[in-house]
N, C-alpha and C positions, 0 to 999 in steps of 0.2 A: 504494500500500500504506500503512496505517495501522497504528504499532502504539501500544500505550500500556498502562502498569503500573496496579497497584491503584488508584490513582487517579487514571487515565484513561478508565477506560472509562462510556461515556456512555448515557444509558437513555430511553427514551419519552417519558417525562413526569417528574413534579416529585416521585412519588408511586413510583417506578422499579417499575409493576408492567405487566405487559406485557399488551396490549389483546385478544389474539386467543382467549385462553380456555384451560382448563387441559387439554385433551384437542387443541389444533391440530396439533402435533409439527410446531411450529416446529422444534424441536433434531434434524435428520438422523441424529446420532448417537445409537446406540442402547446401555446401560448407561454414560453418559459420567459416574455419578456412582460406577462402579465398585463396586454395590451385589452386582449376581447374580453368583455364581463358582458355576456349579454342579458344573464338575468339580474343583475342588481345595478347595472349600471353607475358603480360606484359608491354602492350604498353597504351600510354595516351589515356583517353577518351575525350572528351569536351561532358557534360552533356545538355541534350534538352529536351524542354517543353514536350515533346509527350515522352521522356523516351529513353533511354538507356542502354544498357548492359553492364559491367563494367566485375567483375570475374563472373563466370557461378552465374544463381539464383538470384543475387542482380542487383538489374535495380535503374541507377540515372535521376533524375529529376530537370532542373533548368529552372525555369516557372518566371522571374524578369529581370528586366535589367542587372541586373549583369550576370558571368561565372562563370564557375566551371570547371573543369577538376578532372578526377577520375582513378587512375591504379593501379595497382599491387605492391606491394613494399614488400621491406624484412626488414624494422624497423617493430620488434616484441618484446613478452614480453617473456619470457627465456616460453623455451616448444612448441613453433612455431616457422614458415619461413616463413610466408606470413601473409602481410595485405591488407587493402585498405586504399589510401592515396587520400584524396579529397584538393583540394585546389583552392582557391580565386583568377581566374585571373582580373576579371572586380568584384567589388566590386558594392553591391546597399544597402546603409545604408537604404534606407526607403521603406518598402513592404506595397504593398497599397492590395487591395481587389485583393483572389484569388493568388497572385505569393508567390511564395513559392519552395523549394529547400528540394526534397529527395532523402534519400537514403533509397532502401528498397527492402523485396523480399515478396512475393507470394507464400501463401503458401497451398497446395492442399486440397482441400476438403476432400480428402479420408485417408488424412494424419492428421486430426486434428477431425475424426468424433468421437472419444471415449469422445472428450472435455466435448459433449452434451450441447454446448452451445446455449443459446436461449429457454433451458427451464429447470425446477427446480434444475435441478439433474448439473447443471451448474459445471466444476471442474475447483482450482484453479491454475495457472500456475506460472514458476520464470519465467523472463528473466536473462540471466547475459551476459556479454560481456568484453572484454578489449577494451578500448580507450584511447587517448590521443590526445593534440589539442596545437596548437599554443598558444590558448585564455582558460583563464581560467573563472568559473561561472557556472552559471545554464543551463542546454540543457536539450530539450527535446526528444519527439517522441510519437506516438499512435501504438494500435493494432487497426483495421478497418475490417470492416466485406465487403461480395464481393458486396451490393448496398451501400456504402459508407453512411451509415445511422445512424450509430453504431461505435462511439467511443471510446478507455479507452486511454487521453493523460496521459504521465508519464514523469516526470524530474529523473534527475541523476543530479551531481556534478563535478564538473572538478578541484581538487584541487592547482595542478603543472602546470605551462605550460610544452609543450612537454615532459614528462614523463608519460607511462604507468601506468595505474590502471582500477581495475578491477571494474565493478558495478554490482547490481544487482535488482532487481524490481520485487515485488510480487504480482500480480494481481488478483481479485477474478473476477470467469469467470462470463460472461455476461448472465444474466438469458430471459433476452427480446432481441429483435430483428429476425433475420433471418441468419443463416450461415450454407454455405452449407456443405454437405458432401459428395459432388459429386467431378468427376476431375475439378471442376471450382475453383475457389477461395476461399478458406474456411476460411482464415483471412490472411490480410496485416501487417505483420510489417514493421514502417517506422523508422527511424532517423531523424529527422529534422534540417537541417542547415539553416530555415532560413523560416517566414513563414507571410503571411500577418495577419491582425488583424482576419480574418473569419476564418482563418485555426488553430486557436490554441484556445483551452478551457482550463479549470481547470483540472490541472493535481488531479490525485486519486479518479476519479467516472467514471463512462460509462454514455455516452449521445448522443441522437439521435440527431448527427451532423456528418459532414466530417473533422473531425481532424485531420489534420498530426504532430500540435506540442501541446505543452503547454506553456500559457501564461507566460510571463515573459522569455523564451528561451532566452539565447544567438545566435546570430544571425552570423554564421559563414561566410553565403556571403557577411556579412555588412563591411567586415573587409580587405581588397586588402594584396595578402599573403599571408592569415590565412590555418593554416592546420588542418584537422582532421583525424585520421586515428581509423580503428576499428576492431579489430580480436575478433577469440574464442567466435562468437552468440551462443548460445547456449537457446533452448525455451523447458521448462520441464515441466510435469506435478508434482504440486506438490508448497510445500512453501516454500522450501530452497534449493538456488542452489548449484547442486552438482558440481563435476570436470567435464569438458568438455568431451563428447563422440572424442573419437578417432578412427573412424573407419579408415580400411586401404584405401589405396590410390585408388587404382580399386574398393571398393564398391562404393567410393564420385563419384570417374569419373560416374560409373553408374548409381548413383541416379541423377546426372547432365543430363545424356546423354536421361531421360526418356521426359528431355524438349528443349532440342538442341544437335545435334550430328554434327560432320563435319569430313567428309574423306579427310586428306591430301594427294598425289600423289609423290610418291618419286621416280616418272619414271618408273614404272610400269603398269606392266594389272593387271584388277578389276577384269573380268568379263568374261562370254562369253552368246552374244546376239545369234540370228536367224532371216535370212533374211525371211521377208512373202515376197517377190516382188523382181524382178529384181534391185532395186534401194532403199528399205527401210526396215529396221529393226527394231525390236522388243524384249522384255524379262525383265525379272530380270537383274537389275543391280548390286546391292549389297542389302544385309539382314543387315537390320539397329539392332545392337548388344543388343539393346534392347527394349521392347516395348515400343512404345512414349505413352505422356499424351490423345494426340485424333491423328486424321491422321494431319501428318505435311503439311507445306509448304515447298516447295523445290526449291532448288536453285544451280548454280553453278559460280566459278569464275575458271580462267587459261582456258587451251588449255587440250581438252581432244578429241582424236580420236579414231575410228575404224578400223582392220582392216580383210580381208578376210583369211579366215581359210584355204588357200588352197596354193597349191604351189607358186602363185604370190605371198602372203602376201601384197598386195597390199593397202595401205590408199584410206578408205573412204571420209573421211568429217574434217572438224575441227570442228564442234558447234554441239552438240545433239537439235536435233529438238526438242524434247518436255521431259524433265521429268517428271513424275507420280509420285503414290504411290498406293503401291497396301494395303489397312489398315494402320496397326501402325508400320510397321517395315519392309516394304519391299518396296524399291524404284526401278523405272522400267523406260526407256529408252525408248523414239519412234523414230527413226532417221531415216530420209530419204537424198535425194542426191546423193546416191552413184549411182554404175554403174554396169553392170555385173556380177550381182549376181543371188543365182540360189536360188529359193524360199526353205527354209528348210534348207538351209545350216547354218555353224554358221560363227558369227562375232564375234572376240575377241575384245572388250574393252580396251582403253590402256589412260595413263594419264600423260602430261608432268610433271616434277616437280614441284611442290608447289600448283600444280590446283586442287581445293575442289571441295566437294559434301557436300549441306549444307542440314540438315534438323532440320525444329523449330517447337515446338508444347510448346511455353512459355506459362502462363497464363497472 
């Protein structure tokens, strides 16, 4: 294991610009510069035992008597605008068996199969990241495989309070266990703020354990107040991390939108359905922009109606009776209620202001 601060970490060439091209997705990690928050749009989260979504991709976990709150923020290190800022509202100095405090994302099996991890041909990877924290010391975090069986925890250093610096952490990939290559889970990276005595092992080996931190961490829920914020993840193949992948801003949105997409309503029509029945409708509702991870779950929030394509113009209903999906990327409408409609006819779609169309396929 390798790790090293702001000015250790080491780069290609003389020129630190990295060889492969700006579209390779060297960086496994996807929104690591904490740009896309589509569901909070900046707003606070309060983190929960079962998990939470913070910016797109990174999901927080506070499983202890203490809080946590997690959101968007624009303290960064010069070459970014966005981070994530976690902070301590109920403090629990002492984690017993099992509670424990992450932050982490999930990362797709199909996105991490060239790894070859779990048998010989094993390849090694960097992490590197910017952080900065309230509290200064030792913290850790694990990579985890998707039956949580398979550990590699690792420490980093925090040498300033609240001041940015960069770390980095060299892994040699895991030769045993099981990881998939499929759209499921293919490895966890976590952060650990905070973790009981079963949840953290010896940082620098792999072991058939559930590790989210390493022993000796600093303990950031321990501390009422305390802050940590952390931009620019970046997960590479290879022993020395390079400069951050910078892709542009619509490729991130779309690599996000492959595991959650949400249609805002700015007072307009979506859509146009078709009546089967004197009183109920059916169709395509929108073509989700791109293909999700498996078929989503769907969901809506605001005031969305329908209306009749015909000289009345007439309002249907206020609540779509049932949303679908038809696959991975087309969501579909069944509405019934209305009145006076003539089978085969269409129904134009219409959506007050601010009212979504939510669809999630997270791992």
């Amino acid at each position: 294991m390798v790790i090293s601060g702001s000015d250790g970490v080491t780069f290609p060439d003389s020129t630190n610009q990295y060889s492969g091209g700006a579209f390779s997705f060297k960086n496994r990690i996807i929104n690591g510069d904490m740009r896309i928050d589509q569901r909070n749009a900046g707003a606070s989260v309060t983190l929960t035992a079962g998990g939470i979504y913070t910016v797109d991709r990174w999901q927080g976990v506070e499983d202890t008597d203490g809080a946590m709150t997690a959101q968007q923020d624009t303290s960064t290190p010069a070459g970014f605008i966005n981070s994530v800022k976690c902070t301590t509202t109920t403090a629990d100095g002492t984690l017993t068996t099992t509670q424990n405090v992450q932050f982490r994302q999930a990362i797709e099996g199909l996105n991490v199969a060239d790894l070859a991890w779990g048998t010989a041909n094993a390849k090694t990877v960097t992490l590197s990241f910017w952080v900065r924290s309230s509290l200064t010391g030792t913290f850790g975090g694990s990579l985890r495989n998707s039956a949580v069986n398979r550990s590699y925890p690792f420490t980093y250093s925090i040498s300033v309070a609240d001041t940015w610096e960069q770390k980095s952490v060299t892994i040699a990939g895991d030769t045993s266990g099981t990881w998939l290559t499929t759209n499921g889970i293919g490895v966890t990276l976590t952060f650990s703020l905070g973790a009981g005595p079963d949840r953290v092992g010896t940082a620098g080996a792999w072991a058939g354990a559930n590790y989210t931190g390493a022993t000796g961490e600093t303990s950031v829920i321990g501390t009422l107040n305390a802050t940590w914020y952390i931009t620019g993840v970046q997960l590479e193949v290879g022993s020395v991390a390079t400069p951050f992948e910078r892709r542009p801003y619509g490729t991130e949105l779309m690599l996000c939108q492959r595991y959650y997409w949400v249609y805002t309503s700015s007072n307009n029509y979506i859509g146009i359905l078709q009546a089967y029945s004197s009183s109920a409708v059916y169709g395509v509702l929108v073509n989700i922009p791109v293909t999700m991870r498996a078929t989503p779950s769907v969901s809506q929030s605001g005031n969305f109606d329908g209306y009749r394509a015909d000289s009345s113009n007439a309002s249907l209903n206020t609540t779509i009776g049932s949303l679908g999906t038809n696959g991975q990327n087309i969501l579909t409408a069944d509405w019934g209620g209305g009145s006076g409609l003539t089978a085969g006819h269409a129904v134009v779609f219409y959506g007050t202001t601010g009212a979504k169309l939510i669809a999630s396929a997270e791992l």
